[in-house]
C-alpha positions as CSV (number, residue, x, y, z in Angstrom):
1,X,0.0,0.0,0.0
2,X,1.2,3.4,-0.5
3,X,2.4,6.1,2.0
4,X,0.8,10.1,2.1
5,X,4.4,10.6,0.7
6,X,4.0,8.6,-2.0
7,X,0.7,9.8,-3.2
8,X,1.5,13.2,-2.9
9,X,5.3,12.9,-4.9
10,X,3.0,11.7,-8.0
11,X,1.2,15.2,-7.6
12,X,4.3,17.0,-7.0
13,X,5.9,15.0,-9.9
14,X,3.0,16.4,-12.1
15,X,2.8,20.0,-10.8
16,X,6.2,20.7,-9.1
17,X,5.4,23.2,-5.9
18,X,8.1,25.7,-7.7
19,X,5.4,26.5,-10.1
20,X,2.9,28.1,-7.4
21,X,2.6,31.9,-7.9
22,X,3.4,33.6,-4.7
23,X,1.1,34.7,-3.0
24,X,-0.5,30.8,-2.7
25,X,-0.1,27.5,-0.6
26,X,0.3,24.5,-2.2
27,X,1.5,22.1,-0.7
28,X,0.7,20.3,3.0
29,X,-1.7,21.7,4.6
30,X,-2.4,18.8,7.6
31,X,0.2,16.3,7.7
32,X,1.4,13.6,10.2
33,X,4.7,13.8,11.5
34,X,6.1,10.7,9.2
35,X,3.9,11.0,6.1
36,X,6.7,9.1,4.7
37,X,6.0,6.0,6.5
38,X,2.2,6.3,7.2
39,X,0.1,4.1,5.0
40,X,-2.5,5.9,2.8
41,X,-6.2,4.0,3.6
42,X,-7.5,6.0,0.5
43,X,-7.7,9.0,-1.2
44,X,-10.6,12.0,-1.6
45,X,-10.3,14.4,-4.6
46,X,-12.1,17.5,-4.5
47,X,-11.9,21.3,-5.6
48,X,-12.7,22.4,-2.0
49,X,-12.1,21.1,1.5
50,X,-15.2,21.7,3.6
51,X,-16.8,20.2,6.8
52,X,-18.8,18.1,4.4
53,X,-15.9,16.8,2.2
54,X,-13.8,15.6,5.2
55,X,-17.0,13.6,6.6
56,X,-17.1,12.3,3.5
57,X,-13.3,10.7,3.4
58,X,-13.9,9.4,7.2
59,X,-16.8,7.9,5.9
60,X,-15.1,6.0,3.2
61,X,-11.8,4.9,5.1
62,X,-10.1,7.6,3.7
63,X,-6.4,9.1,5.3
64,X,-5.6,11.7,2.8
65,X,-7.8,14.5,1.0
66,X,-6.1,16.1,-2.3
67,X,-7.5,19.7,-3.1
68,X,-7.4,22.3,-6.0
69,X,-8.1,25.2,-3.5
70,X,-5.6,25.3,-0.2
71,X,-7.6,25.1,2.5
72,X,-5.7,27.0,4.8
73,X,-5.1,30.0,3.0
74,X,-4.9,33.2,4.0
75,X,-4.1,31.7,7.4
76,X,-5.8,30.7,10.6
77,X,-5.2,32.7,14.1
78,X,-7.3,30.4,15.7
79,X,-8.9,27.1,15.8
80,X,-12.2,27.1,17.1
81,X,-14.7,25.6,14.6
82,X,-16.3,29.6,14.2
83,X,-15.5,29.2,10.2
84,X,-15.5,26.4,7.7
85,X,-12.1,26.5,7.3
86,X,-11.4,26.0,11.0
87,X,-14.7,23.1,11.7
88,X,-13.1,21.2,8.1
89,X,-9.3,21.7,10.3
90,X,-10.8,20.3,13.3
91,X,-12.9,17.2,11.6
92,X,-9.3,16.1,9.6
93,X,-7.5,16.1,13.0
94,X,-9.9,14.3,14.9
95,X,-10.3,11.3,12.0
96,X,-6.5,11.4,11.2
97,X,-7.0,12.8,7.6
98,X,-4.2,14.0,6.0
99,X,-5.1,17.0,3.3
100,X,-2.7,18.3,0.6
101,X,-3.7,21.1,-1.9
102,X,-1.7,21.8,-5.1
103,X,-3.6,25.2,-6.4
104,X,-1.6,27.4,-8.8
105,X,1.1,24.8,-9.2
106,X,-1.1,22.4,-10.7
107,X,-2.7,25.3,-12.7
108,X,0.7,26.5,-14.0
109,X,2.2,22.2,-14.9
110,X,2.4,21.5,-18.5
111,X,-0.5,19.8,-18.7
112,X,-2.3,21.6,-16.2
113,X,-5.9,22.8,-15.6
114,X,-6.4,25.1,-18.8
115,X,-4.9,22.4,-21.1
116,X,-7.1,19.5,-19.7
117,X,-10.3,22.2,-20.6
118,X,-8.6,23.1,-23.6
119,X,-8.2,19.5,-24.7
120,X,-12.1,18.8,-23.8
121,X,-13.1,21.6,-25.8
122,X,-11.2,20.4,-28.9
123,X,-8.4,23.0,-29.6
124,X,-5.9,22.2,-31.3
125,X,-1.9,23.4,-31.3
126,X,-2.2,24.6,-27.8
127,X,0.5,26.8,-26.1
128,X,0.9,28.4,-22.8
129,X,-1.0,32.0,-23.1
130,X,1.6,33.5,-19.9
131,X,4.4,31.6,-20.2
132,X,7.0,31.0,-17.3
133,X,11.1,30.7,-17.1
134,X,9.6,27.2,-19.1
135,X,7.4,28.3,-22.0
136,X,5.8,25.0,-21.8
137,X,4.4,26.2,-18.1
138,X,2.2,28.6,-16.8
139,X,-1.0,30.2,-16.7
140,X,-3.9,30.1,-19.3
141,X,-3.3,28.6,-22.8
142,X,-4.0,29.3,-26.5
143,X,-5.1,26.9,-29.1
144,X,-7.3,27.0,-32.2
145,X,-10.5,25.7,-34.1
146,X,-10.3,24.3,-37.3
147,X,-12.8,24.4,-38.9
148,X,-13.6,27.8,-37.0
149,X,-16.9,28.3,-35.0
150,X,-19.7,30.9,-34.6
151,X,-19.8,32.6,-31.5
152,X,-22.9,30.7,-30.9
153,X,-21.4,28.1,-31.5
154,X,-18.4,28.3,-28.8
155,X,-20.8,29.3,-26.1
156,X,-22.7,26.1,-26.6
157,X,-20.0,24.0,-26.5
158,X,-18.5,25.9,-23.7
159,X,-21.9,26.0,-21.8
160,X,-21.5,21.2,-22.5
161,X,-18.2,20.9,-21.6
162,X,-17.8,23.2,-18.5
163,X,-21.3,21.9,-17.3
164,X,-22.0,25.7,-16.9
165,X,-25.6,26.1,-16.9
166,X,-25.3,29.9,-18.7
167,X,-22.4,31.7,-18.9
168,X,-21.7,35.8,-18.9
169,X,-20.8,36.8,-22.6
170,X,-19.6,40.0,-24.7
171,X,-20.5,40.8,-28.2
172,X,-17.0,40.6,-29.5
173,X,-15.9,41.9,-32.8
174,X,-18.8,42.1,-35.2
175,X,-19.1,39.3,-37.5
176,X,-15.9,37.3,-36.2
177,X,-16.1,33.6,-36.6
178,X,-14.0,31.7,-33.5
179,X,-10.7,30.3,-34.4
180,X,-8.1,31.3,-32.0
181,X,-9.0,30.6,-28.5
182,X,-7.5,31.5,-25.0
183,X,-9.0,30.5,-21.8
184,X,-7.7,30.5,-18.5
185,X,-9.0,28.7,-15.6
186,X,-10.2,29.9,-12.1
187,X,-10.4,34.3,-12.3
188,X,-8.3,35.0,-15.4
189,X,-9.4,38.8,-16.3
190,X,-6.1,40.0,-16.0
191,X,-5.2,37.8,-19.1
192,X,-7.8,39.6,-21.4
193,X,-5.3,42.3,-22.8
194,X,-2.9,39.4,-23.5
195,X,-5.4,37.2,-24.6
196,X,-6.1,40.1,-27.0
197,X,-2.6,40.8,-27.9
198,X,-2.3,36.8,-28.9
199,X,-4.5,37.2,-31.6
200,X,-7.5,35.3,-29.8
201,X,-11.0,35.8,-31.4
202,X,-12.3,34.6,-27.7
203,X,-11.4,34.2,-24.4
204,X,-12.8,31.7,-21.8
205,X,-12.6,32.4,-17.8
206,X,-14.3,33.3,-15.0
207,X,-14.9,36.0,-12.5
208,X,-14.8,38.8,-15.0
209,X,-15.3,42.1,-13.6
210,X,-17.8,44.9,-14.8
211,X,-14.8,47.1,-16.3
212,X,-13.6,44.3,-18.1
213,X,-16.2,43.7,-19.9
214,X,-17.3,47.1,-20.6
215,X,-13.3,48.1,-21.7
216,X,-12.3,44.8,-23.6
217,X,-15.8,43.5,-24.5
218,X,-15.6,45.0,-28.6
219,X,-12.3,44.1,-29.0
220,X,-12.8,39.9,-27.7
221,X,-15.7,37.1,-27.4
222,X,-15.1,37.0,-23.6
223,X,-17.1,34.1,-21.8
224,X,-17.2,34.1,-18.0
225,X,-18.2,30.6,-17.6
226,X,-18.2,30.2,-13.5
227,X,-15.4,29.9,-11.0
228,X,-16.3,26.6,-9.8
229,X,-17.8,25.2,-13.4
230,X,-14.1,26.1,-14.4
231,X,-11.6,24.2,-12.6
232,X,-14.0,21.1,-11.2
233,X,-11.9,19.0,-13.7
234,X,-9.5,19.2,-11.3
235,X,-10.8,16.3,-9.6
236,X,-10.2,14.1,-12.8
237,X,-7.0,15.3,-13.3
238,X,-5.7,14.2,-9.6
239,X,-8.0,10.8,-9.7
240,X,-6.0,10.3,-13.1
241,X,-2.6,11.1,-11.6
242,X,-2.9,8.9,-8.9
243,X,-4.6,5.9,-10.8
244,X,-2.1,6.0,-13.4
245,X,1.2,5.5,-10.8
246,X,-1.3,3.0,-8.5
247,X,-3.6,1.2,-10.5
248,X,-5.0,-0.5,-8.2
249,X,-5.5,1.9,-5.5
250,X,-8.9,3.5,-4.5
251,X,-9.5,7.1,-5.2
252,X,-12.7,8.5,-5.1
253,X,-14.2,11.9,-6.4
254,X,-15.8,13.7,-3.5
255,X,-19.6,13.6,-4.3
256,X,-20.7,16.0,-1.4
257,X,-19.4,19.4,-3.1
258,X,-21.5,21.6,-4.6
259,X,-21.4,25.0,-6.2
260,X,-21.9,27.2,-3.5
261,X,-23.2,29.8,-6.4
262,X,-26.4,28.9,-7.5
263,X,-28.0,29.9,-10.6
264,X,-31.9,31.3,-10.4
């Protein structure tokens, strides 16, 4: 059976920690002293550790939670179950669970987030939109269509493959048909003027602001598809990581979490 240690090297050998921007935590966030030599019962994926995710690993034997979004982020001065952060701290203690969160560093790996949405989309020739010292890493990528869409036609494929129930879009440039693509996953607006400057006719991301749109929204098809609708893939990405070095170890997909934003 394999240790925490061992679990979480095939994640770091996927999305080294060097590549987390920062101002983030990746990495441990509850460990054991040894994780090295403690035996891993099982593993939970999810985008976000709550109260109701780590229930959900004690419930099925599971020592070790792997996260998209840190859960202790912007750090904790206390520990007393007032906040979800700190009641989801106290529950992993308690049951002996393990959690490790690899957030910007998996978003910024070479086959990171963005390509795993670009590949689902169906672009081809995909490079990284904002490149690192490696120009095969970093945030956002590029990619194309061929044959090109409508705009109509990227919103409904955008709307099936994020599972985004609607999306928030701008006219674009009049007429343009959709072959050159950027999207970025999790809040990318501060890639829209080099989205732009790539030559995209479009540019998928979330948590636009107001300004944005109303400043970039002639120039670029921009489609604000959801924060969580955006990087929920993330769960197939570390079930696949895992799966692939241990075949035949259990990894489940946390079925409790839900979009807290609803859509009325």
């Amino acid at each position: 059976m394999p240790t925490l240690q061992d679990i979480v090297g095939a994640i770091e050998s996927f999305a080294r920690p060097g590549l987390q921007e920062p101002w983030d935590n990746t990495g441990w966030q509850l460990a054991p002293t040894s994780p090295a030599t403690t035996e891993c019962t099982g593993v939970l994926v999810c985008l976000d550790v709550t109260p109701q995710s780590v229930d959900e690993a004690a419930a099925e034997g599971c020592n070790l939670i792997i996260s998209h979004h840190p859960l202790i982020f912007k750090g904790l001065k206390s520990i007393t179950g007032a906040t979800p952060a700190e009641r989801a701290v106290i529950g992993a203690l308690s049951a002996g669970i393990a959690v490790y969160s690899s957030h910007t560093a998996l978003d910024s790996a070479s086959q990171g987030v963005s390509h795993e949405l670009g590949k689902c989309l169906g672009l081809t020739g995909m490079s990284v939109l904002s490149p690192g010292a490696n120009p095969d890493e970093g945030l956002g990528v590029t990619g194309t269509f061929d044959p090109p869409l409508s705009p109509a036609e990227l919103i409904d494929r955008v709307k099936e493959v994020y599972g985004s129930p609607m999306v928030r879009v701008t006219r674009g440039r009049e007429g343009a048909t959709i072959g050159r693509v950027a999207l970025c996953s999790g809040s990318g607006g501060e890639f829209i003027p080099l989205a732009i400057r790539s030559g995209a006719d479009a540019y998928i991301t979330s948590d636009v602001r107001y300004h944005d749109f109303l400043d970039y929204g002639r120039d670029i098809l921009i489609v604000d598809t959801g924060h969580f609708e955006s990087e929920k893939c993330t769960k197939s990405i570390f079930s696949r990581i895992i799966s692939e070095k241990f075949p035949n170890f259990a990894v489940r997909m946390s079925q409790s979490e839900q979009n807290p934003v609803a859509y009325v």
